[in-house]
C-alpha positions as CSV (number, residue, x, y, z in Angstrom):
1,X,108.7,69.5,108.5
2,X,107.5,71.4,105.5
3,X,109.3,74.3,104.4
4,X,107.5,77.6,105.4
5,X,106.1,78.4,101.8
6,X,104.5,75.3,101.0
7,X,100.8,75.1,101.7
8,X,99.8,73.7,105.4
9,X,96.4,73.2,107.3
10,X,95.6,75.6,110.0
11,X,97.6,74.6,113.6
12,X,95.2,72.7,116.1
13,X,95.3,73.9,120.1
14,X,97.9,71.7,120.9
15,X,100.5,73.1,118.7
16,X,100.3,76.9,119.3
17,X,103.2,78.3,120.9
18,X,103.0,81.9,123.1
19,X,106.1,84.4,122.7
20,X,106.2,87.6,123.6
21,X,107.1,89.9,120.8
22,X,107.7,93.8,120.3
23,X,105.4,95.9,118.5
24,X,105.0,99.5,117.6
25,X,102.2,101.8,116.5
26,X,99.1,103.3,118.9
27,X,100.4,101.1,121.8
28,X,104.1,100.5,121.3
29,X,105.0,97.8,123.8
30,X,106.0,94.0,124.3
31,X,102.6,91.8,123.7
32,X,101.7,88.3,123.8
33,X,101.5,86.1,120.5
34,X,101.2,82.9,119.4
35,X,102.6,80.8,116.3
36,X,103.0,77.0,115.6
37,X,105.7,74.6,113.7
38,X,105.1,74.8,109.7
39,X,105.1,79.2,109.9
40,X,108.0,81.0,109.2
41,X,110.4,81.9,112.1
42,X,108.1,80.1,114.4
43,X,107.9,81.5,118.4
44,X,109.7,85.1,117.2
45,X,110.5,87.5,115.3
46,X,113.3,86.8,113.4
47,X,116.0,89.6,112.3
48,X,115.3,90.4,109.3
49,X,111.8,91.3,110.1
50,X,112.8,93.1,113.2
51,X,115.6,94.9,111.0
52,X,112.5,96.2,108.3
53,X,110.6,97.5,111.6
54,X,112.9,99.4,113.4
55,X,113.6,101.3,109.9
56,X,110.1,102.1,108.9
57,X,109.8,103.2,112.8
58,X,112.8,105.6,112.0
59,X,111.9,106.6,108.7
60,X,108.0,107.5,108.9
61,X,104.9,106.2,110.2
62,X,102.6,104.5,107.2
63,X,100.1,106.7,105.8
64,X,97.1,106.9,107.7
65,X,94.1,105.2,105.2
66,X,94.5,103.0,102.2
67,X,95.2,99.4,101.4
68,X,98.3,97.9,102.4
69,X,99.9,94.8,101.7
70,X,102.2,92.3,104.0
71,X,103.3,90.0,101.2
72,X,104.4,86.8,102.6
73,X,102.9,87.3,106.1
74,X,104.2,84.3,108.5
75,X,102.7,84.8,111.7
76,X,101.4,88.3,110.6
77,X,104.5,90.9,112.9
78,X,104.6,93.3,109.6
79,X,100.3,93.4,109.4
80,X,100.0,93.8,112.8
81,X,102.5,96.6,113.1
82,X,101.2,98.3,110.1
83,X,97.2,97.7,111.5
84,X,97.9,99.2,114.8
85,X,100.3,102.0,113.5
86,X,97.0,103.1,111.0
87,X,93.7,101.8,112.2
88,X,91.6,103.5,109.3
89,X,93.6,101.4,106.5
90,X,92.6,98.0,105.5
91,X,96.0,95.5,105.6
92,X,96.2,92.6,103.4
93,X,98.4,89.6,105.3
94,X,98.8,87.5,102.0
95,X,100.6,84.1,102.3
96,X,100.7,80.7,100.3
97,X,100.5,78.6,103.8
98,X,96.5,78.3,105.2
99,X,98.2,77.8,108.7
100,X,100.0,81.4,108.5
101,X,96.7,83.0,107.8
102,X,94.8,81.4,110.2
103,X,98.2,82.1,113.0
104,X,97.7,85.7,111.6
105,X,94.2,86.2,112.3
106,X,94.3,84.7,115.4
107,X,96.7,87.0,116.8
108,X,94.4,90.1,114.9
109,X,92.0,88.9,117.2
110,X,93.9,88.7,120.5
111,X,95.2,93.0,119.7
112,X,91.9,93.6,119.0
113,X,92.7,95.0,115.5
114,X,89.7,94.6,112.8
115,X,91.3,96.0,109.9
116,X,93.4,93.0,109.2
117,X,92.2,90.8,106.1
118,X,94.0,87.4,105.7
119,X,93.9,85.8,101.8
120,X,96.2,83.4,99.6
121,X,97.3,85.4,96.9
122,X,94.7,84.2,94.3
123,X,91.6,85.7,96.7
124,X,93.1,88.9,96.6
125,X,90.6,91.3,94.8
126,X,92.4,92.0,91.3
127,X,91.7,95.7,90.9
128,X,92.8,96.6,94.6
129,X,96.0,99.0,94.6
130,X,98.1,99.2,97.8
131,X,99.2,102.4,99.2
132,X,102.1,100.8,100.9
133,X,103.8,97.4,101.1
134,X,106.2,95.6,103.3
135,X,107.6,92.2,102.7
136,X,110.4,90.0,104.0
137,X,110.0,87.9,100.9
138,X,110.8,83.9,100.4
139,X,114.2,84.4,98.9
140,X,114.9,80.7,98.8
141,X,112.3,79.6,96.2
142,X,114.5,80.8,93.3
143,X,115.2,83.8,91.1
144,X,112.9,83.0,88.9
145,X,109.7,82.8,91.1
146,X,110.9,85.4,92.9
147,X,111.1,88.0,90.5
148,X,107.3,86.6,89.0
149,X,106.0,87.5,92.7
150,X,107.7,90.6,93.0
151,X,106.4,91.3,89.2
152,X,102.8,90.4,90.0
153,X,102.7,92.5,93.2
154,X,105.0,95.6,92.9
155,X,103.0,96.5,89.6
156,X,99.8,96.6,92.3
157,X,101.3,99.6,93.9
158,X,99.3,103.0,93.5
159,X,101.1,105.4,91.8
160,X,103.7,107.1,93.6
161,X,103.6,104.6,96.6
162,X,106.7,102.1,97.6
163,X,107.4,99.3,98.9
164,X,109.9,98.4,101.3
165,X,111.6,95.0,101.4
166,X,114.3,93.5,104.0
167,X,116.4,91.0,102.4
168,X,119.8,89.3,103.8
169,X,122.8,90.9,102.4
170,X,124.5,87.2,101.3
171,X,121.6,85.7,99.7
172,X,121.3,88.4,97.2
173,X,119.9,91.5,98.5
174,X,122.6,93.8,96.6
175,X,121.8,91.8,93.0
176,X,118.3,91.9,94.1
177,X,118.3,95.7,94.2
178,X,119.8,96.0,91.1
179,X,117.1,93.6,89.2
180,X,114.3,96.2,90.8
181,X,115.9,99.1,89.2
182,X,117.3,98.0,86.1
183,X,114.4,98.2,83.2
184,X,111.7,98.2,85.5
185,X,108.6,99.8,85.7
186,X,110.2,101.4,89.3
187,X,112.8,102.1,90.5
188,X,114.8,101.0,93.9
189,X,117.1,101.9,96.3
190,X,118.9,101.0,99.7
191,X,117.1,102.8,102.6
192,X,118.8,100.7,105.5
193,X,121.5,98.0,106.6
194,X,121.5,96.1,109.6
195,X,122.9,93.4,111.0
196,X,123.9,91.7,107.4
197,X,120.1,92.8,106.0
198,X,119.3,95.4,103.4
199,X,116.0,97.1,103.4
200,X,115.2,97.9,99.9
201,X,112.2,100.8,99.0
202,X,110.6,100.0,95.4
203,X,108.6,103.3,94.3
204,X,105.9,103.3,91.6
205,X,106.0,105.9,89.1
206,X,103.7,108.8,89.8
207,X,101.0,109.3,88.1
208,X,101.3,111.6,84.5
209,X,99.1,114.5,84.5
C-alpha cells in the first residue's frame, strides 16, 4: 500500500469504508463518514487528530469568517470541524494525495457543508492569507521537507493569526517546537499534551502600524 503522502487516484465505490466519527461545531454529535485504503488513518480518527480537537474545543471556537487552512487534510476531520464550527469562512482541505481530496469532499457533501474547498497545494491561490490553520502534519517525510512545508505555509498566515499543530511527543514534537521559535519569523509555544501528543500554536507577528 502506498504511504499516505504519496499521490493516489480517487477511491472507486467498492473501496469506501463508513465509520462513525465525532464532530463538534453547530451540531456537535457522532456522524457517519466514509474513507478508503491509501488515506491517512483510514475508517477513524486517529489520536493525534482527536487530541488537536478536543483542545481547540477547550481553548476557543475559530473566528467566525476568513480563510482557513487544514494542511495535510486525510479524510478531511480537521476541515469539517472547522466548516461546521464557522459556516461564513471558506476552509482550504489541502493534501498531496487526489484520493484524500476527493474522500474529503465527499464527506463535505454528505454534512451538507459548502464552504469546504479541496486543492493540492500547488492550486492554492498564491496571495490568499489564512486566518487560522490546523494541521497534524506528515512528520515522517523528513526534517528537511518538513520544515520547507511548514516554511511555505506558516508564512501564509495573516498577521497576528496562529496556527495550531498536534505532533507526537517521540517523534519530535519538543525539537519541533523549538525549530518554530528559534530565528523564525513567529514564534511558538506548547498549548496542550495528551496522550503522548503536543499541540503546538505558531503565531504570526502582528502587523506594524
Amino acid at each position: 500500500m502506498p504511504h499516505y503522502f504519496e499521490p493516489e487516484l480517487p477511491a472507486s465505490p467498492s473501496e469506501l469504508r463508513e465509520f462513525a466519527a465525532p464532530l463538534w461545531g453547530a451540531a456537535a454529535g457522532t456522524v457517519n463518514l466514509v474513507s478508503a485504503p491509501g488515506v491517512f488513518s483510514a475508517g477513524r480518527l486517529d489520536t493525534g487528530t482527536a487530541v488537536l480537537l478536543r483542545t481547540e474545543r477547550r481553548v476557543a471556537p475559530p473566528p467566525p469568517t476568513g480563510h482557513f487552512l487544514d494542511l495535510g487534510c486525510g479524510w478531511g476531520p480537521l476541515a469539517l470541524n472547522l466548516a461546521r464550527s464557522a459556516p461564513q469562512a471558506t476552509v482550504w482541505a489541502v493534501d498531496t494525495n487526489p484520493r484524500a481530496l476527493a474522500l474529503t469532499d465527499l464527506n463535505a457533501h454528505r454534512l451538507g457543508l459548502d464552504n469546504i474547498r479541496t486543492a493540492l497545494p500547488r492550486a492554492v491561490p498564491p496571495d490568499t492569507e489564512f486566518g487560522l490553520l490546523w494541521s497534524n502534519p506528515p512528520i515522517r517525510v523528513g526534517k528537511e521537507p518538513l520544515h520547507q512545508m511548514l516554511r511555505q505555509w506558516l508564512a501564509r498566515l495573516a498577521p497576528g493569526a496562529h496556527a495550531d499543530l498536534v505532533v507526537q511527543k517521540n517523534l519530535g514534537a519538543d525539537s519541533l517546537e523549538r525549530w518554530l521559535d528559534t530565528g523564525q519569523a513567529w514564534t511558538a509555544q506548547k498549548l496542550a499534551s495528551a496522550k503522548g501528543y503536543r499541540v503546538i500554536r505558531v503565531s504570526a507577528p502582528v502587523a506594524s502600524s
